[in-house]
N, C-alpha and C positions, 0 to 999 in steps of 0.2 A: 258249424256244418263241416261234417267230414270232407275233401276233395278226393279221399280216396274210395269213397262209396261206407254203405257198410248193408251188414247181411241181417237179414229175417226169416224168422220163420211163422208159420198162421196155419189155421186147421183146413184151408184154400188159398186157391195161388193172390185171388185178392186182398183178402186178407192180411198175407205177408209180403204183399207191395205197401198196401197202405201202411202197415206197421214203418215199413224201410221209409217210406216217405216223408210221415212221421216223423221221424228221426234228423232227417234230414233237411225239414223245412219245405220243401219243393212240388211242384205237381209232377204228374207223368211227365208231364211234356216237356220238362227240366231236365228228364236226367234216363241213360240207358240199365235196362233192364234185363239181368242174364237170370234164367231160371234154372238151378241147379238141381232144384226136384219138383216135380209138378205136384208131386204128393200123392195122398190115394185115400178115398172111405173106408175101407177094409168093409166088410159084410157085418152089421148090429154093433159096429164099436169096432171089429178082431180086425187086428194085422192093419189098422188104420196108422196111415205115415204123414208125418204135417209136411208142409209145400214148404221149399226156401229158395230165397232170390238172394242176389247182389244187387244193389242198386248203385249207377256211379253219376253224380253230374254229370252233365252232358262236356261240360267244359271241360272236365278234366278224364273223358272217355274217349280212345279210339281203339276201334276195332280192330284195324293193324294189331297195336301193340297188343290187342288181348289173346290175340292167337300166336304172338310173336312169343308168349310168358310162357307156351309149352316147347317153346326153342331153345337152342342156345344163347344164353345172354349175354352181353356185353359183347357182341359182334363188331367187329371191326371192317369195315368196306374200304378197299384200299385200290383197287383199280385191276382191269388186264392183265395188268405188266406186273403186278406185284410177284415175287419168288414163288409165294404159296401157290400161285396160277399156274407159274412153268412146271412145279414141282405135280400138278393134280394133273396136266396132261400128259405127262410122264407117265405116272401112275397109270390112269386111264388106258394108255396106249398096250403099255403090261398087261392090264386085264384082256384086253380084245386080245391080242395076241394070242395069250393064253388058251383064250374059246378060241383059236380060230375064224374069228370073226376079220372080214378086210373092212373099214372104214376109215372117214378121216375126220379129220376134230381141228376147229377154227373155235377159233376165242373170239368174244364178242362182248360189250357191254350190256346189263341187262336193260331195258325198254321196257318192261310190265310187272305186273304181278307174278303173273307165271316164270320171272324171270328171275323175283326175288328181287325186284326195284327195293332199295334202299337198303337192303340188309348181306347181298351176293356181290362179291367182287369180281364176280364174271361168271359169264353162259359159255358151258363147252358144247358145243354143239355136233353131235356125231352125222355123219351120213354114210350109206353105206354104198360102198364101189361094188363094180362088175353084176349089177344085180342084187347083190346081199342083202336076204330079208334077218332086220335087226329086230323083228318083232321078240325075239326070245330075252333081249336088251328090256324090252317095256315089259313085259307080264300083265297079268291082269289086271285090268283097271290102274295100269303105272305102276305095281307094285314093288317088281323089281328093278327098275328104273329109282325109286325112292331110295331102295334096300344099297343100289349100286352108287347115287350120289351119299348117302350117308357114311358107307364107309371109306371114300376119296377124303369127304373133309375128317374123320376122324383121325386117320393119317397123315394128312399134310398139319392136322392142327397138333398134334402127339409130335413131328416132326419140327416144326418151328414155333413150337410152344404159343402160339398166336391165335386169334377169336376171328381168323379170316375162312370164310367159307364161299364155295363154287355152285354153279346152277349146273346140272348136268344134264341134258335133253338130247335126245334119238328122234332124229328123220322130222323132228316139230311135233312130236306128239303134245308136250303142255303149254304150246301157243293154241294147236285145236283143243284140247281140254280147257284151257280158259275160256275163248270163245262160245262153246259147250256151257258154259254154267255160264256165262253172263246172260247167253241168251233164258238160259235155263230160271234164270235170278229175276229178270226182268217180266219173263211168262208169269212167275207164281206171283208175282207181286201186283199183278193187275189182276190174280185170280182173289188174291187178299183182299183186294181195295172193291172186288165185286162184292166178298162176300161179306166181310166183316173179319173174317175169321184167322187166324194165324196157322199157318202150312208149316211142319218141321220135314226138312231135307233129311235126307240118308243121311248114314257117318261120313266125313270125311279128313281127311288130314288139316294139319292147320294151314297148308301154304292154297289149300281148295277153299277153306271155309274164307280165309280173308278175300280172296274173290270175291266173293260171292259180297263178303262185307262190303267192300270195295264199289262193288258194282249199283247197289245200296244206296250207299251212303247220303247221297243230296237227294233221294227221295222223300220229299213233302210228307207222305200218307204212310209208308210204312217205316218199321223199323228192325231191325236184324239184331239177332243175338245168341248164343250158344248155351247147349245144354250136355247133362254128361259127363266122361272122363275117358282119357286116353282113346284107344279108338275107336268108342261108341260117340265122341264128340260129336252134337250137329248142330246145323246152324235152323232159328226158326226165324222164319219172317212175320210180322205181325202186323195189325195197323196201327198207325199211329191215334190215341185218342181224339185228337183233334182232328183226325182223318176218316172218322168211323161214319158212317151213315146214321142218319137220326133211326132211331125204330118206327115201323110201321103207325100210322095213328090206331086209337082202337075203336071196334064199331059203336056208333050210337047206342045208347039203350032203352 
């Protein structure tokens, strides 16, 4: 048995579960299931695409690390105080400056998901003085907020040639965005568990979708998994088989 999963394909998404399973020795309920193409009929045979999954033991699956695989690897978590930290609110400070922006920036350990627990060696946390709306900091849906931590750490990492990276957040906006999808994770998953049926989320980044994994996670009846590439990535919630509702009885005849 593989521990590192292995992949199928089948002319339906069942299909190329059982295939992977197959392979593997294992029932559904042994092991996480990521669907990379749902597949498609095409119309009379034309333009028909077969379905493929990954299948991983459950024991050798975490969701953390699956959306951690579209990050930087081999990350280093060094603390607060580490150089690369003084050096990134350095930086940081240059950029506001730059826009004209007045705020202030305190370092902080990170505490959650949103904060890059285990993989961030620190939360800079901006707020802005006299009034100053930092919303132009965030953009849409965080965008440029992502766009702004990304290029801190590419710099401080090009700078001391090190795998240390920074959480960068404005005013708390990705403590309420996490909150936002937990609440958001735990709604669809009781809407899952009514129906039988598996809900896929919008795209989102990987530090949103492990949320959501995250928030998941020791759920009994459902199970979360991603589909996609780059930033069409989503995550889907599903039931768990052994979580599913018997089917209706059928009438007498």
């Amino acid at each position: 048995m593989s521990k590192e999963g292995v992949e199928a394909t089948g002319r339906t998404l069942d299909e190329a579960i059982e295939k992977a399973l197959a392979q593997l020795g294992l029932t559904r309920e042994e092991v996480h299931i990521e669907v990379i193409s749902p597949g498609r009929p095409g119309i009379l045979g034309v333009g028909a695409e077969e379905a493929k999954v990954r299948v991983v033991p459950l024991e050798a699956y975490s969701p953390v690390g699956e959306e951690e695989g579209e990050e930087e690897e081999g990350v280093v978590v060094k603390g607060p105080d580490a150089p690369e930290v003084a050096k990134a609110v350095e930086y940081l400070e240059e950029i506001l400056a730059l826009l004209g922006i007045k705020a202030h920036i305190t370092v902080r350990a990170p505490e959650t998901a949103a904060d890059g627990y285990g993989r961030s060696s620190a939360v800079l946390d901006v707020r802005g003085v006299e009034g100053e709306d930092l919303g132009i900091l965030i953009g849409r849906r965080g965008s440029t907020l992502a766009a702004l931590q990304h290029i801190i750490n590419v710099v401080i990492n090009r700078q001391f040639g090190s795998r240390v990276i920074v959480t960068v957040d404005v005013e708390g906006y990705k403590r309420r965005r996490e909150e936002s999808l937990r609440n958001l994770a735990f709604r669809l998953a009781e809407k899952v568990k009514q129906t039988g049926r598996p809900i896929t989320l919008e795209p989102m980044p990987p530090a949103e979708r492990r949320i959501v994994h995250l928030a998941l996670l020791d759920d009994p009846n459902v199970v979360t998994s991603s589909i996609g590439n780059g930033e069409a990535r989503k995550v889907i919630i599903s039931p768990r088989r052994s979580g599913r509702r018997p089917p209706p009885p059928r009438p007498p005849r």
